[in-house]
ZAMARGU-4260 file (C-alpha; in steps of 0.2 Angstrom, whole numbers, plus 5000, padded with zeros to 4 digits):
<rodrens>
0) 5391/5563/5654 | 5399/5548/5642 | 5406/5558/5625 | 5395/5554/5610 | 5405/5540/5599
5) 5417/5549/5584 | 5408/5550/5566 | 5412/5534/5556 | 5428/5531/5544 | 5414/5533/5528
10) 5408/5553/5536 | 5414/5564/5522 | 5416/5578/5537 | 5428/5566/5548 | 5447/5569/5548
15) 5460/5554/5551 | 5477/5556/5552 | 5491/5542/5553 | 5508/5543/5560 | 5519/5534/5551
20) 5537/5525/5555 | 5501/5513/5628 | 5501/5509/5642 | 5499/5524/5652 | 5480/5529/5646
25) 5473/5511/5643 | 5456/5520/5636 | 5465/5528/5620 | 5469/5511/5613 | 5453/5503/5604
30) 5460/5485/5600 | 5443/5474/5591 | 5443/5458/5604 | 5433/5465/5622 | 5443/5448/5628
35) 5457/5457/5631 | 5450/5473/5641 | 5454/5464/5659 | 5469/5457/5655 | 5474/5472/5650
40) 5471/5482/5668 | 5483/5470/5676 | 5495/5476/5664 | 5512/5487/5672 | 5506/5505/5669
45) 5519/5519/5663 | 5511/5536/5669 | 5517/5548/5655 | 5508/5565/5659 | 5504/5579/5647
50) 5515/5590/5657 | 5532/5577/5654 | 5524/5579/5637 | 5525/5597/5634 | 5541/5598/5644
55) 5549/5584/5630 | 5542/5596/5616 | 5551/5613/5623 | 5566/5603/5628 | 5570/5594/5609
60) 5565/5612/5602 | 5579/5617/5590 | 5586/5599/5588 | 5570/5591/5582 | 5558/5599/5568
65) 5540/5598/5568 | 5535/5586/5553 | 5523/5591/5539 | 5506/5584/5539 | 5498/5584/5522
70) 5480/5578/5516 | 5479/5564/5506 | 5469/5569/5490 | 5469/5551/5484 | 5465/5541/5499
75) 5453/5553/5507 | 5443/5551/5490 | 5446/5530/5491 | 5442/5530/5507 | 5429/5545/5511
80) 5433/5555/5523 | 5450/5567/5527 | 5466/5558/5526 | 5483/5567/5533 | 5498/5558/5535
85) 5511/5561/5546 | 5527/5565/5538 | 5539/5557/5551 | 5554/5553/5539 | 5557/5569/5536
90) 5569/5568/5554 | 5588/5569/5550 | 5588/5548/5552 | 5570/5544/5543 | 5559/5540/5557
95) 5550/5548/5574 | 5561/5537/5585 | 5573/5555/5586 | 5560/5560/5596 | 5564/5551/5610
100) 5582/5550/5610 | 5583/5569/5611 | 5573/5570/5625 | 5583/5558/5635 | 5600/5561/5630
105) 5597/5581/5632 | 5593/5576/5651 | 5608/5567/5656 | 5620/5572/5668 | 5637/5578/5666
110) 5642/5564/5674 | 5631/5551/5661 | 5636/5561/5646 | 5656/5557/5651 | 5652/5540/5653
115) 5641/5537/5638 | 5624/5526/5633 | 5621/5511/5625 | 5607/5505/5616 | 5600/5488/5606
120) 5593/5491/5590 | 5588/5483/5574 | 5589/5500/5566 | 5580/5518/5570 | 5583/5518/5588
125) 5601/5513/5584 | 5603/5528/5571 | 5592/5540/5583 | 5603/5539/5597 | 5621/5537/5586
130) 5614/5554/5577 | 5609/5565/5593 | 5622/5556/5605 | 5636/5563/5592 | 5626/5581/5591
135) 5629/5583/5612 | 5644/5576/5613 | 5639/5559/5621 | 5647/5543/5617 | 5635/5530/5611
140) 5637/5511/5609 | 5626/5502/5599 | 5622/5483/5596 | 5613/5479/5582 | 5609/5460/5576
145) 5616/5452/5561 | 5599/5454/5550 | 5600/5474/5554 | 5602/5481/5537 | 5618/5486/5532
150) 5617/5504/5528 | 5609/5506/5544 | 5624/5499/5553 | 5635/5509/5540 | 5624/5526/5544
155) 5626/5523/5563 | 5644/5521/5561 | 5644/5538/5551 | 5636/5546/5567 | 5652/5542/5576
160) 5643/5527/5587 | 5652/5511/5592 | 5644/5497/5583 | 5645/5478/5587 | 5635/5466/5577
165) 5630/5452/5586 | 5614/5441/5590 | 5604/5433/5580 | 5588/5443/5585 | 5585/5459/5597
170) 5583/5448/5611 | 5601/5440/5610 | 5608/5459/5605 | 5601/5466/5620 | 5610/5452/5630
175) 5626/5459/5624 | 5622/5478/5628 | 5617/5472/5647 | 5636/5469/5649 | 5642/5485/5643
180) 5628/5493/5652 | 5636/5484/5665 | 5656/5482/5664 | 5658/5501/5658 | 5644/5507/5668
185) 5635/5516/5653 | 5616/5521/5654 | 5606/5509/5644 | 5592/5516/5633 | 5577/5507/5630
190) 5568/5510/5612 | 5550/5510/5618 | 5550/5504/5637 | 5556/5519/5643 | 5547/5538/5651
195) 5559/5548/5643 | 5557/5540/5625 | 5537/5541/5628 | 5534/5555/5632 | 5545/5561/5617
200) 5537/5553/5605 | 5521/5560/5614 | 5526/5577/5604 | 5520/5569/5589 | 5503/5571/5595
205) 5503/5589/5601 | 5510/5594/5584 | 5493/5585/5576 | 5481/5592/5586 | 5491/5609/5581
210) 5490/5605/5563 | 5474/5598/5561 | 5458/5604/5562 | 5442/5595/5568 | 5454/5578/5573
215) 5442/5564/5572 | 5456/5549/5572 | 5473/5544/5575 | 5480/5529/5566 | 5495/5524/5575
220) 5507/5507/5569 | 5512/5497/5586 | 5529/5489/5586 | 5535/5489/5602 | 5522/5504/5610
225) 5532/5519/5612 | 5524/5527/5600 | 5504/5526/5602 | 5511/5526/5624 | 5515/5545/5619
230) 5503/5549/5607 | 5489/5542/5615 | 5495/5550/5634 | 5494/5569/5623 | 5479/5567/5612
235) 5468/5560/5626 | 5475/5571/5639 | 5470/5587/5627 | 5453/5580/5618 | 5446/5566/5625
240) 5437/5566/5611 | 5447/5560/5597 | 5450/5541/5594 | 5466/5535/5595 | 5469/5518/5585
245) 5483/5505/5585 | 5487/5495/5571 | 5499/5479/5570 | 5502/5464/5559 | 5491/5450/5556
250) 5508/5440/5555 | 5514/5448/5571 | 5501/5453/5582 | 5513/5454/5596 | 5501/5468/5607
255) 5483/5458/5606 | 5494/5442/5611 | 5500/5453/5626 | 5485/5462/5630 | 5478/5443/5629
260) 5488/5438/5642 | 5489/5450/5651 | 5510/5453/5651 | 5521/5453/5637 | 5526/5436/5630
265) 5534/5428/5613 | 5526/5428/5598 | 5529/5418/5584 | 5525/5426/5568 | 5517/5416/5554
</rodrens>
């Protein structure tokens, strides 16, 4: 039997909460254009299971703290219904992106940790691993482009990782990590295309669910999808019920222009 639609934004008696700063279950994303539904089936699917999910959650247990997740007086009145937010800067390096990295760092090999990772990063995945890959004794190397903000590159450098500036955008930085990946044969991590870093950022939905009554909503940003992959993959797998809703940038609406055609392609922001 279909499930009967979620109660509205404007029901006193709904609760929304936002994660702050999906491939895998393709029906948790409600995006507004029903254009983009078939390109988005042909789309290369990442199966993250609840059970990889749980599995992340026990295994980052003791290295990453479950967030708080407060109501909103304010924008629950503004807005009329139940607002929480998700309080993700609250990790050792400000944002959810610890998540991941713990979870795939804590699943190397001895042999992986001696060698070390690498990893391309404007910022929080760039601190995330530097932080966690210093915790476990792993050597991390991290390139950043020039327009990374410099206390980030400072902060990552504090965390013991080796940091080379140089690209002019991701793209270009992540050209430079492919050779160390390469010549010193170090285990690239990827900040959001990757099972491991999904499914740890998964965790931050089985901690709402746990922390919020009645869920009616989730409100998730989209950058580059790890997040609303994992959230998405453990909200649905646990109550089909609840909406699950992506949001991105008017000015760079990267996922519509992908889920228009159907692959990932450049997007030039206005």
């Amino acid at each position: 039997h279909p499930l009967a639609p979620p109660p509205p934004l404007t029901t006193p008696a709904a609760s929304w909460a936002a994660a702050e700063p999906a491939q895998a279950i393709q029906p948790a994303l409600h995006h507004a254009p029903s254009s983009s539904s078939a390109a988005a089936a042909s789309l290369p699917k990442c199966d993250i299971s609840l059970r990889e999910i749980t599995q992340a959650a026990f295994r980052i247990r003791g290295r990453i703290q479950m967030t708080s997740c407060v109501e909103s007086s304010r924008m629950s009145e503004i807005l009329g219904a139940t607002i929480f937010f998700k309080r993700e800067y609250e990790h050792r390096t400000g944002s959810f992106k610890e998540r991941g990295a713990a979870n795939v760092l804590s699943q190397l090999s001895p042999e992986q940790r001696r060698r070390g990772v690498c990893a391309a990063s404007a910022g929080n995945h760039a601190l995330a691993v530097a932080y966690h890959g210093q915790q476990l004794g792993i050597p991390v190397s991290v390139v950043m482009p020039v327009v990374a903000p410099i206390t980030k590159v400072q902060n990552c450098r504090k965390f013991g990782a080796n940091v080379i500036v140089e690209g002019e955008h991701l793209l270009e930085s992540r050209a430079v990590a492919a050779k160390f990946e390469e010549e010193r044969d170090m285990m690239y991590i990827n900040g959001y295309d990757d099972p491991g870093i999904i499914a740890g950022q998964g965790t931050v939905g089985l901690e709402l669910l746990s922390q919020v009554q009645d869920l009616d909503a989730v409100v998730v940003p989209i950058g580059g999808g790890g997040l609303i992959a994992g959230v998405a993959a453990a909200v649905k797998s646990l109550n089909p019920r609840v909406r699950v809703v992506g949001v991105e940038s008017n000015r760079c609406a990267s996922w519509q222009a992908a889920l228009d055609a159907g692959k990932p392609v450049p997007f030039d922001m206005k």
